[in-house]
N, C-alpha and C positions, 0 to 999 in steps of 0.2 A: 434824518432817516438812519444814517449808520449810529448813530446816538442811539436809537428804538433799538435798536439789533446788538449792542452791546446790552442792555440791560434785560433783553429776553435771553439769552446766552449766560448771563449771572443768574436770574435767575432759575433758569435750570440745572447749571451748575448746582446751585441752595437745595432744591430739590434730593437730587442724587445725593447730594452731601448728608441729606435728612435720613434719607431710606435708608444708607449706608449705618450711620449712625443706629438708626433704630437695628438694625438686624444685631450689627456687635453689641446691643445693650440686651437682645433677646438670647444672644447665642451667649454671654456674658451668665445670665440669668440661669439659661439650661446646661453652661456647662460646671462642673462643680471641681474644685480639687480634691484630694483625698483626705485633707482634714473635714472636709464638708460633707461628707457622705452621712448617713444615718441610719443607724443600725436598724435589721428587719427588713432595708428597701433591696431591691434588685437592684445595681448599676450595669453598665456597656462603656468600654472603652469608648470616648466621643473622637477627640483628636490628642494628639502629642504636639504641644509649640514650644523651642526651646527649650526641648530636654522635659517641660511640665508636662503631667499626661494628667489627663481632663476627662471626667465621667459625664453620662446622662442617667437617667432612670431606663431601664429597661421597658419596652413597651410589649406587652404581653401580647401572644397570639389568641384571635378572637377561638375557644374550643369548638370543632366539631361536634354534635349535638349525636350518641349515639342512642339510636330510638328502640332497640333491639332488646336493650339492657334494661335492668333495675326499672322494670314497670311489672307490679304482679297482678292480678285480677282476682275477685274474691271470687273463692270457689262456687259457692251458691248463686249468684250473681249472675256466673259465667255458666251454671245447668242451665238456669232458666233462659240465657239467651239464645246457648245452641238449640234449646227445645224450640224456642217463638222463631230461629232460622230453619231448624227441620219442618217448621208448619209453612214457611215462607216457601219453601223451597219443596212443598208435597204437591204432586199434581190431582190428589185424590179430589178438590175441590174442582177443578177441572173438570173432569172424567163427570163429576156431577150431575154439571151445569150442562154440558155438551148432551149428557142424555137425557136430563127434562127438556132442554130444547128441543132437541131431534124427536121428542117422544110426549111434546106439550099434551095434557089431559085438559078437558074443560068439560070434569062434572062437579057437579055442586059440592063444593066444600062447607062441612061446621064448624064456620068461627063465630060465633056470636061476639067477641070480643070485639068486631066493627059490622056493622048494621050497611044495611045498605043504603039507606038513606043517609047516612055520616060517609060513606064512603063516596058515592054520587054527586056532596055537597064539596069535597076535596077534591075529587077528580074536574068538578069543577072551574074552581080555584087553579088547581094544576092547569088547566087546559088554555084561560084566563092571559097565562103568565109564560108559557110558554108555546113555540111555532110547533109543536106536533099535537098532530086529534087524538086528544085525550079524554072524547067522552064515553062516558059509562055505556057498558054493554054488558049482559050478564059472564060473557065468556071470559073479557078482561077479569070480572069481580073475581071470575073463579082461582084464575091464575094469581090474582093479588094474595086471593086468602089463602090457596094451598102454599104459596112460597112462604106466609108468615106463619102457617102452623108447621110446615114442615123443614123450614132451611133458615129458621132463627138465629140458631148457631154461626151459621154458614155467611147469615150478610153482617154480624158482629164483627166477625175475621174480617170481609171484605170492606166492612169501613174504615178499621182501623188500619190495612193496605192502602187505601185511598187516600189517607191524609199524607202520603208518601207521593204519590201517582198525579193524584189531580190537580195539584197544583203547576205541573207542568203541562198535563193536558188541556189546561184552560187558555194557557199561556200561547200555545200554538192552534188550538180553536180560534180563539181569539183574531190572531191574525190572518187568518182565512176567512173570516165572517161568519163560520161555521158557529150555532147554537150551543151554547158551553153544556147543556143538556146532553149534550152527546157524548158527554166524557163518562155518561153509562154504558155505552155501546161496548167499552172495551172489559167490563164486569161480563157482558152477556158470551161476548167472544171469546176474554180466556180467564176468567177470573181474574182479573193482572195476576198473572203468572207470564213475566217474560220469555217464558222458555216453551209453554205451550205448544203444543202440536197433535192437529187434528188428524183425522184415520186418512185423510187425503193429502197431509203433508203443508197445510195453512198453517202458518210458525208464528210467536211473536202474540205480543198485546194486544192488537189490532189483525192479528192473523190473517196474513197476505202467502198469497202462493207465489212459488217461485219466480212466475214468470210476472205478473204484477208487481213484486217489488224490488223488481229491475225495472219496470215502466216507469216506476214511479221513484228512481235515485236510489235505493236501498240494494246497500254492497254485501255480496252473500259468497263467500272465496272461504279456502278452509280454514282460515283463521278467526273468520268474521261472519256474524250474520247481522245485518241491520237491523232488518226483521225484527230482533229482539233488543233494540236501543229504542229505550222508552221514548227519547224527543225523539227521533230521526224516524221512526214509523208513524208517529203522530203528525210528523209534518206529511207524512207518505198517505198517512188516510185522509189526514185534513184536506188535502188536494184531491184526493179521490173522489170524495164524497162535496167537496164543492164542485166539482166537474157531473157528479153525478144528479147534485139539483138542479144543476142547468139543463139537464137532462129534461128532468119530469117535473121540475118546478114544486116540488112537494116533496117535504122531506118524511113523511114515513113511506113514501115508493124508494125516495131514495136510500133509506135503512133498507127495504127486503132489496133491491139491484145490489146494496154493496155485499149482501148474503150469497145469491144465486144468480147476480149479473145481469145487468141490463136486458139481455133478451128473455132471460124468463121472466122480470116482470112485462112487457110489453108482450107476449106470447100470452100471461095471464089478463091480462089488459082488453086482448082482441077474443080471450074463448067467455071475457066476461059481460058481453055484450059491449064493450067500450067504456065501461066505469074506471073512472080514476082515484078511486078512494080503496085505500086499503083493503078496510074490513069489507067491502064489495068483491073484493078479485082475487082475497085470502083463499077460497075453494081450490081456485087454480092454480097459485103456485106449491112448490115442492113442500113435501109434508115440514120438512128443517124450518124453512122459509116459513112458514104458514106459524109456528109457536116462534119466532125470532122476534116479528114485532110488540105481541104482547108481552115476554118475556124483558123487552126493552121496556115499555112502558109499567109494567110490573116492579122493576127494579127501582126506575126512577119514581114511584111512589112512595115505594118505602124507603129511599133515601130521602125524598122531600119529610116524609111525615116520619121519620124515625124515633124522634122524642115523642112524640106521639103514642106510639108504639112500644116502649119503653127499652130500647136498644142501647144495650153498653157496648162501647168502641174500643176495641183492642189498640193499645198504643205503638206506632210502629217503632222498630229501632232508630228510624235515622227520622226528620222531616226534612223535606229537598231545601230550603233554607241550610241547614246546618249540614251542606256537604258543597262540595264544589270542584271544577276539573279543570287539569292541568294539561294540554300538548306531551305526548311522550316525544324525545328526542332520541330513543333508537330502541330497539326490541328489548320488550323485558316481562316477566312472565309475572303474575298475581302471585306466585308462590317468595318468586325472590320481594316484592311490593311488601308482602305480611311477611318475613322475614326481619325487615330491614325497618318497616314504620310499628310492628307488634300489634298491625291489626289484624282480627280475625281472616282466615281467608276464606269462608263463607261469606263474609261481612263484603269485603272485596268482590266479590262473586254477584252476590244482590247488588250492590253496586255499578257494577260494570258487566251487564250477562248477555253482551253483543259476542266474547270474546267465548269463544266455541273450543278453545283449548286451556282456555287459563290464560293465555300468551296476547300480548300487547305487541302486532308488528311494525315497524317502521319501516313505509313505505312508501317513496317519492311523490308529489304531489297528493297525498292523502293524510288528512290531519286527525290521527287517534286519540285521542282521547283516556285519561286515567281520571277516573269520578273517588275523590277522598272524603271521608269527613271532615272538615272543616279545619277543624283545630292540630288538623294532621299536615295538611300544606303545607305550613310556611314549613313548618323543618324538612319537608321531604325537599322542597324548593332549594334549601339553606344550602342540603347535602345531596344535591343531587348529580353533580359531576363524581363523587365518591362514589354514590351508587349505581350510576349507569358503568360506571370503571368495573365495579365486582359484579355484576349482571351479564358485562361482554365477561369479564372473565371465568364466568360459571358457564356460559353459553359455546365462547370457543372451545372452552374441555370438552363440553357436551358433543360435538361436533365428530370427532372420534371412532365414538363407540356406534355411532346411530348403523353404518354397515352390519354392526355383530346383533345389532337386534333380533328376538329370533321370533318364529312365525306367529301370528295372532292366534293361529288355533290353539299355541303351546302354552302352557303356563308353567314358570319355573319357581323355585323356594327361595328366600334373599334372609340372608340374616344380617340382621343389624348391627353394623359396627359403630365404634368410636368414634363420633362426629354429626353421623347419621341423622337426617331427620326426613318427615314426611315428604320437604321440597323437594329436598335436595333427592330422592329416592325414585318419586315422581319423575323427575326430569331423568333420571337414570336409563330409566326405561321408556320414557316417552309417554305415561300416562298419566292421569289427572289425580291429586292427592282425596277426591272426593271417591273417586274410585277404588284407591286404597284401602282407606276407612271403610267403603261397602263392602267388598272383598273379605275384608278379616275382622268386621262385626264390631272396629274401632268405634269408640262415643268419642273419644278424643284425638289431640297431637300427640299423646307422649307414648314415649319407644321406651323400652329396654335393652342393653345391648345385649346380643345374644337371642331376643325375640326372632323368632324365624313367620316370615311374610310371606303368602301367597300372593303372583302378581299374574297378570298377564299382560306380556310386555308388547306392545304395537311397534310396530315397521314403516309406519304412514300409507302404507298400502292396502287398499279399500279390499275387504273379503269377500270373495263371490259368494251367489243365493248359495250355490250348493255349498259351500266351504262354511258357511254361516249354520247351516242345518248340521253339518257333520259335529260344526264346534259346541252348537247348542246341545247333542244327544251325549256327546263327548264331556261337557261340562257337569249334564246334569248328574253322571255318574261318579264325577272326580268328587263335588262338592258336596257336603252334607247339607241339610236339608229336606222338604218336600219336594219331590217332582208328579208331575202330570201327563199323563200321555193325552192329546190331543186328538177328542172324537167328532166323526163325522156332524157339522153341523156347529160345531162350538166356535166362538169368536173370543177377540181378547176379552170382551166387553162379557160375554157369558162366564168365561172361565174367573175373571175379576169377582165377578158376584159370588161364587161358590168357596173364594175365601179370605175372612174375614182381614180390614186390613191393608189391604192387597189391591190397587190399584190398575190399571193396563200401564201406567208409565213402568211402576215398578215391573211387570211381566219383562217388558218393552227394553228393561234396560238391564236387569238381570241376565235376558237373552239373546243380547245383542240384535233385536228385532228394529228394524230401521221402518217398515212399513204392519200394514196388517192383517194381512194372506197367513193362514195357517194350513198344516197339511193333516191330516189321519195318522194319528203313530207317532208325531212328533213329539219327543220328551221336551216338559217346559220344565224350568225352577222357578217355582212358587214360592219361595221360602228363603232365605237366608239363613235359617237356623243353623 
């Protein structure tokens, strides 16, 4: 036995004596004397033994990757993208759709271009293939045909929005059990336009009111609105609207409930003798209600039969495949983000349009979210301890001045210095660099120093009715432009029509108007010129 235990003791002795060996025949190899060096390479003093002092090759520090620099965009390139994000980002298609719905016609349209017996034979087929009643009725036809003689244009845009959109709404359809058909519902309700908002204050893709999309998990605080996070409302409807077939067992009662709410369909339900078929108990609900389901079904035909129809797809900028998002690890604003990665901040904008200031906050047990394109991660990833570093430190400066802010009614002059750009201006004042650029009729980012800016600087403090009305009569006389005085009986929606152009958002935001109460006498800016 002591025999065995001496020869396991040698040989790990042999061991040790191995490893030993090998490191001095490595450290041998890597260390070099000074006649060995070679010209061109970097060396580093390694060690000094006996007076010899001994090199390594230097090993180079892996570069920071700055994103900000030495990327230019072709200029042409770059007109036509901001033009395809000013159409992304117009609510005029909106404003549209909201008042053929609210205002559905069902007299006979002349298309001849589909028959009704080809149409009948599709509807069909449509009906065949999917869970909602989709048979022919002359009132449907009429609706089909006027949307394709009149809003051609209009569903081109919206397909090629969709190839952005619906592949996420399928995705949370999907796991709800919810009918993937139904990822038209959100064309009817806001055109996807994340930011939409109706005369009653229903926000968002899925246009949820206030107090439902808090029912239903969606965080709405003045940084953030859910509401307007394309998955995070989709998961908020998709739950809705499966709570709502369990309801009536039939999903086009359950499209008009998710319109005007469960008790105006069942109120239309009992004045309809007890019919539980849509087009039976249409009479009875709300005139809105009453053109929403065919307006759904309208849609979803001419997205099914679109080739058919001979419809070209507007290509969207991004496809959700080739974007993807990242956890923020402390407050940082879409301005310093396109700063720091050289992406647009429009682009960022449609990308991320939960975020109600520009501003990504961080805040304990709530996981934010920054949505990139794709090819822009890893490096924001690589450098991201740098850039959260110059974000706090743009942010604590910022922190400062926010007491000298001066009152929202006021607006002051700011010229542009040496450094200066639209972010960093933004944040100056506290307002949004899109705001900016409306203000002073920008098409672009770029400054000149000495250019003198119109701003109106915010205080975070919400303007009362009456301080809103003063600021609006107040504005429309500082600014050049058309203005409007406001006559008995006019609404946004009238005064929109009278010029060309000219949308209710654009009214709406031109005039700091939050809801859509008008008074007699009240000057509006219509104009920007």
């Amino acid at each position: 036995m002591q025999q065995i235990k001496t020869y396991i003791i040698f040989f790990l002795l042999c061991i040790v004596a191995t490893i030993g060996y090998s490191q001095d025949t490595i450290q041998q190899q890597t260390r070099l004397k000074q006649d060995q060096l070679e010209e061109g390479q970097d060396y580093v003093i390694d060690t000094i033994i006996d007076g010899q002092t001994y090199f390594k090759k230097a090993i180079k520090a892996v570069q920071t990757v700055d994103l900000s620099k030495g990327l230019q965009d072709h200029e042409f390139a770059a007109k036509i993208d901001k033009e395809w994000l000013d159409e992304l980002y117009s609510n005029t298609l909106f404003d549209t759709i909201y008042r053929d719905v609210s205002n559905l016609k069902y007299k006979a349209v002349y298309y001849p271009e589909l028959t009704t017996d080809t149409l009948k034979a599709r509807l069909q087929r449509l009906n065949a293939r999917t869970p909602f009643n989709v048979e022919y009725n002359p009132g449907l036809e009429n609706v089909i045909k006027s949307f394709l003689k009149n809003r051609h244009q209009s569903f081109e845009r919206l397909m090629g929005l969709s190839n952005y959109y619906f592949p996420m709404f399928e995705r949370e359809l999907d796991n709800y059990d919810i009918p993937l058909e139904m990822k038209y519902l959100a064309i009817v309700e806001s055109a996807l336009k994340p930011r939409a908002r109706s005369r009653v204050g229903a926000t968002g893709l899925w246009q949820f009111m206030f107090a439902t999309g808090k029912e239903y998990g969606l965080d709405v605080s003045s940084y953030v609105d859910e509401r307007s996070d394309p998955i995070k409302a989709t998961i908020a409807a998709s739950r809705y609207l499966s709570k709502l077939y369990k309801l009536f067992g039939d999903w086009d009662l359950a499209l008009a409930a998710y319109n005007s709410g469960p008790g105006n369909v069942s109120k239309a339900i009992r004045r309809s003798g007890g019919y539980k078929n849509y087009w039976n108990i249409r009479p009875n609900l709300p005139r809105e209600t009453a053109g929403y389901v065919p307006a759904f079904l309208a849609t979803m035909y001419i997205f099914e039969y679109a080739k058919e129809h001979g419809f070209v797809q507007h290509k969207p900028e991004f496809h959700l495949i080739e974007t993807d998002t990242i956890h923020v690890k402390q407050m940082i604003t879409l301005d310093q983000v396109s700063e720091y990665t050289g992406v647009k901040i429009e682009t960022l904008q449609f990308l991320n349009p939960a975020y109600k200031l520009d501003i990504i906050p961080f805040i304990k047990g709530k996981n934010y979210t920054l949505r990139l394109p794709r090819n822009i991660i890893g490096a924001f990833v690589n450098n991201e301890d740098q850039l959260y570093a110059h974000a706090k430190a743009e942010l604590d400066k910022r922190e400062k001045p926010l007491p000298k802010f001066q009152n929202a009614d006021a607006k002051t002059r700011y010229r542009v210095k040496q450094g200066d750009y639209l972010g960093k201006i933004a944040r100056k004042f506290g307002v949004r660099v899109s705001q900016i650029k409306q203000w002073n009729g920008l098409r672009n980012n770029n400054l000149k120093i000495g250019q003198r800016l119109t701003i109106y600087p915010r205080n975070g403090v919400p303007v009362s009715r009456s301080k809103a009305t003063a600021s609006n009569n107040k504005k429309a006389k500082m600014l050049k432009g058309k203005t409007y005085t406001v006559q008995q009986g006019d609404s946004l929606w009238s005064i929109s029509q009278k010029f060309a152009g000219v949308s209710i958002q654009n009214i709406k935001d031109w005039n700091d108007i939050s809801g859509t109460r008008l008074k007699p006498g009240m000057k509006l800016i219509i104009s920007k010129g």
